[in-house]
N, C-alpha and C positions, 0 to 999 in steps of 0.2 A: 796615270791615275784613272780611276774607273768614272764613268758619270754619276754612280752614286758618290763615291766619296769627294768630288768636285764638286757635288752640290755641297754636300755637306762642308768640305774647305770652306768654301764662298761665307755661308749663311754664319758657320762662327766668324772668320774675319770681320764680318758687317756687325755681328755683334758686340765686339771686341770694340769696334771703331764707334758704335753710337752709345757706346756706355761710357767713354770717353769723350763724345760727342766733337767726335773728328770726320765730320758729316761729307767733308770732301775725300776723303779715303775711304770714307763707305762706300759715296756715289761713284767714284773708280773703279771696287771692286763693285760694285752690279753692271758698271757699265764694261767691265771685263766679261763678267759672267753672260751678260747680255750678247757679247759678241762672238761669244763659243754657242751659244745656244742658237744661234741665229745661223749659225753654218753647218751647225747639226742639222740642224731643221731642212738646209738645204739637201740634204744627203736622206734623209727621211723626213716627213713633212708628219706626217701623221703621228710618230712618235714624239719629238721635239717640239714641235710647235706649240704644245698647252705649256713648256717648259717658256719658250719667248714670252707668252703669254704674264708669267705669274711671274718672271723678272721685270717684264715692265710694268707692271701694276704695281710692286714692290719698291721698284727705285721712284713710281709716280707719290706714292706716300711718303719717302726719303725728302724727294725733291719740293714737297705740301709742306712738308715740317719743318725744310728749311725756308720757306716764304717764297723757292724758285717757282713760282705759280705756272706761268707761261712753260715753263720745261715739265712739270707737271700733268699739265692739261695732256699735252704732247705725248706722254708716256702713257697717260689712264685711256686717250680716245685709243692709242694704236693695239692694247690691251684688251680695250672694250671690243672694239672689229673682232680682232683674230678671236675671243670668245663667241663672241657672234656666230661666226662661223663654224667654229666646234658645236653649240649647241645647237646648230642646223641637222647638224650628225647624228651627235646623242645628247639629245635636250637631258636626258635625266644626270648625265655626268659634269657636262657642263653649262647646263645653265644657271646652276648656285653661281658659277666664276662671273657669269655674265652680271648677276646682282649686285655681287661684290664689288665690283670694278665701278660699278652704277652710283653704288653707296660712297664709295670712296670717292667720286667724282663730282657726286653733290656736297659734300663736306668742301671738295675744291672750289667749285663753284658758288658756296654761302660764305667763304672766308674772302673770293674776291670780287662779292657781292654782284652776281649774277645768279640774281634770284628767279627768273623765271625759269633757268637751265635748270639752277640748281633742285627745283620743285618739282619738276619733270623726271628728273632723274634718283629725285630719292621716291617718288612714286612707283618708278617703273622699279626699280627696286623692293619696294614692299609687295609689289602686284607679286612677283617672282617668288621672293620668300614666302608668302602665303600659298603660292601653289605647293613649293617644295615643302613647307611641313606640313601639308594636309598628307603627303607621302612619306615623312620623315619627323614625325613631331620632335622626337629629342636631339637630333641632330641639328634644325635647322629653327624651333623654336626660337630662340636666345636669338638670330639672327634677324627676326620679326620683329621683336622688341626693339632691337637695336634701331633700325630704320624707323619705326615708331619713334621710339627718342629724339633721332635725330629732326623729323618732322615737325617732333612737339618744340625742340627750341629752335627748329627755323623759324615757326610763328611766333615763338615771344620775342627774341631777337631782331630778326631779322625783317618778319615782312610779320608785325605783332595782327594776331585775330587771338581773342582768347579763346573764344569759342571751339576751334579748330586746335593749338594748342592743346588745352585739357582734354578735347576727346582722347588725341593723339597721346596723349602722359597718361592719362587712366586707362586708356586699351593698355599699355604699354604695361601698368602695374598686375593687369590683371593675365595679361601672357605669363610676365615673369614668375606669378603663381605657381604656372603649371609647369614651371620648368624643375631640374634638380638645382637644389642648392650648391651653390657652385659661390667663388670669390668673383669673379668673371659677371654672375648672374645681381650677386648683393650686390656689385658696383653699380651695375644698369640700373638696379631699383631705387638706389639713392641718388641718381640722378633722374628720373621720373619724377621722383616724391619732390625735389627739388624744383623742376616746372609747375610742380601741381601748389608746394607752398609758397613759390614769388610768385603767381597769381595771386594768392589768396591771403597774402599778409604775412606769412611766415608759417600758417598755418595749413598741415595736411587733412585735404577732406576730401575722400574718394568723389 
């Protein structure tokens, strides 16, 4: 089987298993997929390796959604490095992956309340997406927002400023403006409008 269509195997299987939400035969296959990739990589490093990469960032959001936090952690840092490293290379290909991984790691970290990590790493993430859509506004837009969001309900949740909050939910509405209307984009903005109306009584006020 080719490594395109092995990817491809993988990624329906894993779909097939969390739509039936048979989360340890998902986590089997990534952690199969995970282990073909890992010895490719050995045999070429520079091709494979962004492949380790976005299997372990993937099975760390598996591993998030089933409450495995600690196996989680584990998967996003090892994910976050080897991006690391790639965008040493070529910051412009891979450093959205470095964000990503960042973002998804602060979501790990607000759910098992390490708030300081998690602050730090959803920052270092908006710093990144901001650089990347000053170079790619429609591509990487929606991705600004998204970390925005995520910031605005770490302060009302998690470590409450309202202050910080609302800026963070009204930049966020006003990004998603610029973006295309998308189902993907409506979602993000009704969950803004959502931070910005449990501040304010139930009521939206920019």
């Amino acid at each position: 089987m080719s490594i395109r269509r092995h990817r491809l195997f993988f990624i329906l299987i894993f779909v097939h298993y969390t739509n039936n939400n048979d989360y340890s035969a998902a986590e089997a296959s990534y952690k199969e997929a995970l282990e073909i990739r890992r010895e490719l990589a050995k045999k070429n490093r520079d091709a494979y390796l962004p492949n380790v990469a976005e299997t372990l960032n993937n099975l760390g959001s598996l591993q998030n959604n089933n409450n495995d936090y600690s196996a989680a952690e584990a998967s996003y840092k090892e994910a976050l490095e080897i991006r690391r490293e790639l965008a040493k290379k070529n910051r412009d290909a891979y450093l959205p992956d470095v964000a990503t991984t960042l973002n998804n790691l602060g979501n790990l970290q607000s759910n098992n309340n390490d708030y300081s990590a998690a602050e730090a790493s959803y920052k270092e993430a908006l710093e990144i997406r901001r650089e990347s859509a000053k170079k790619n506004r429609d591509a990487y837009l929606p991705n600004v927002a998204t970390t925005l969001i995520n910031l605005s309900i770490f302060y009302q949740d998690n470590v409450p400023n309202k202050e910080l909050s609302l800026k963070y939910a009204k930049e966020a509405v006003i990004v998603l403006g610029k973006c295309n209307n998308t189902p993907f984009v409506q979602e993000a903005l009704d969950k803004a409008k959502q931070v910005i109306e449990k501040w304010n009584n139930g009521s939206f006020k920019k």
